[in-house]
C-alpha positions as CSV (number, residue, x, y, z in Angstrom):
1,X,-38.7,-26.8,3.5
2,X,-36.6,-28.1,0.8
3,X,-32.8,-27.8,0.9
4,X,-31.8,-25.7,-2.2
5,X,-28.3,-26.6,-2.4
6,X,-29.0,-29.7,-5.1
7,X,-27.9,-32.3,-2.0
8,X,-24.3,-31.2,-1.5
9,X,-24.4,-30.0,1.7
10,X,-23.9,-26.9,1.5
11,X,-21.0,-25.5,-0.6
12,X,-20.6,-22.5,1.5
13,X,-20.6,-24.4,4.9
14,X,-18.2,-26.7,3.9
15,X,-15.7,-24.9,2.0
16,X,-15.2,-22.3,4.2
17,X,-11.6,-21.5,3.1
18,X,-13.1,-21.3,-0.4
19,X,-15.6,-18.4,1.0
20,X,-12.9,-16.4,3.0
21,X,-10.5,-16.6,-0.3
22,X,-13.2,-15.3,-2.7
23,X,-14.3,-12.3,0.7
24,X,-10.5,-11.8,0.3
25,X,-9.6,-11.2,-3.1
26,X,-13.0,-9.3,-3.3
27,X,-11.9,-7.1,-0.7
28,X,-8.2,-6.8,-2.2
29,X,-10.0,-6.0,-5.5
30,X,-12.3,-3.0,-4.1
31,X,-9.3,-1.9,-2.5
32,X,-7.3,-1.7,-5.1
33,X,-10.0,0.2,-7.4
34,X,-10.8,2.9,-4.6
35,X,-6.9,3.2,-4.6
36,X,-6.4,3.9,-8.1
37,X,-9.6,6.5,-8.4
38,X,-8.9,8.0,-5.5
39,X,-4.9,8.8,-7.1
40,X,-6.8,9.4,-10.4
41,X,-9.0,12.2,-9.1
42,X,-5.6,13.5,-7.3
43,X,-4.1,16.8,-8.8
44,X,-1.3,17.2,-6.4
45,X,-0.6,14.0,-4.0
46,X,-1.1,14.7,-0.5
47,X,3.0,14.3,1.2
48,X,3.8,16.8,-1.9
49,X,1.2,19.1,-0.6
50,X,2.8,18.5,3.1
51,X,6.2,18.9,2.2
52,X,5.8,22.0,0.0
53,X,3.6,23.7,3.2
54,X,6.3,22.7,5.9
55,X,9.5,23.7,3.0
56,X,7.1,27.4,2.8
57,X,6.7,28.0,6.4
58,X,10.3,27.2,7.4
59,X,11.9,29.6,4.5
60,X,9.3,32.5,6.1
61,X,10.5,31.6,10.0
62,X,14.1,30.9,9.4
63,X,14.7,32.6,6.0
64,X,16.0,31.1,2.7
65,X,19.6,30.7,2.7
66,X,19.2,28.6,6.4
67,X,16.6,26.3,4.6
68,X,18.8,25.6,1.9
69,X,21.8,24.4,3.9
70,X,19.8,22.4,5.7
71,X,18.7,20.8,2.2
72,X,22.0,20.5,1.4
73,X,23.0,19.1,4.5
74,X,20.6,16.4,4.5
75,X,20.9,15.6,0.8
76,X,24.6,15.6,1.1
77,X,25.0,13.6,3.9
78,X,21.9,12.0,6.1
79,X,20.7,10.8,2.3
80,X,24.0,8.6,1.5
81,X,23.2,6.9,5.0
82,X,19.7,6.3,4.4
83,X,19.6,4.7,1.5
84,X,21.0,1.3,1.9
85,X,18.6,1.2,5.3
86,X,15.7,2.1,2.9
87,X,16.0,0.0,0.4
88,X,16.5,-2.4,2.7
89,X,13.1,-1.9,4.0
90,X,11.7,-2.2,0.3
91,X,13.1,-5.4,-0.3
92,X,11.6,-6.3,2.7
93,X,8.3,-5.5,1.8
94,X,8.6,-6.3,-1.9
95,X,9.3,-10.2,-0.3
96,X,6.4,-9.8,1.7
97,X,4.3,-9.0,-0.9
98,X,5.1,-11.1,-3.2
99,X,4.4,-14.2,-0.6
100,X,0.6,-12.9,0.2
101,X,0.0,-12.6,-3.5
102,X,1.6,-16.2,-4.1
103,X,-0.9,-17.1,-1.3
104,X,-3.6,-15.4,-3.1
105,X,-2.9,-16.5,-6.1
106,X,-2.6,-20.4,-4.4
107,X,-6.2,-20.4,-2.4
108,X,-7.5,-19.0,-6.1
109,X,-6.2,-21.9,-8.1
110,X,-7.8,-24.3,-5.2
111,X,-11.7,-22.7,-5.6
């Protein structure tokens, strides 16, 4: 049996960092297309949905004018504390991001 590869060994077998890049980005690819149909095909996204079920079903156990303090409440004051703590934690992950796709974008260039 002759080898098919044109005498180089195999390009697969010895670039293996070259084949898990390209399995990668593939996979990051699909991912991101099933991501953006699936939100396409979305008329209402799903935590909206949630939050307007749970907001509905507390106002018809507790009534309305209890619901809305607490909305008050916790716009007015657990909010203001969040925040910083929160955008924190997307700075975090913005900078995390940013380093995979630099990696990415790195084990790309070298293919």
């Amino acid at each position: 049996m002759q080898n098919m590869d044109g005498g180089q060994g195999g390009f697969w077998e010895e670039n293996r960092n070259v084949a898990a890049g390209v399995i990668l980005a593939s996979a990051v690819a699909a991912g991101v297309i099933a991501y953006m149909l699936r939100r396409a095909r979305e008329e209402e996204p799903m935590p909206a949905m949630v939050a307007s079920s749970v907001t509905d079903r507390a106002r018809d156990v507790v009534g309305e004018e209890r619901v809305e303090a607490a909305r008050e409440f916790f716009m007015e004051r657990v909010m203001p504390e969040l925040k910083p703590a929160l955008l924190a934690i997307l700075s975090d992950l913005e900078e995390m991001v940013d380093e995979y796709f630099r990696r990415a974008e790195k084990a790309i260039k070298r293919m």
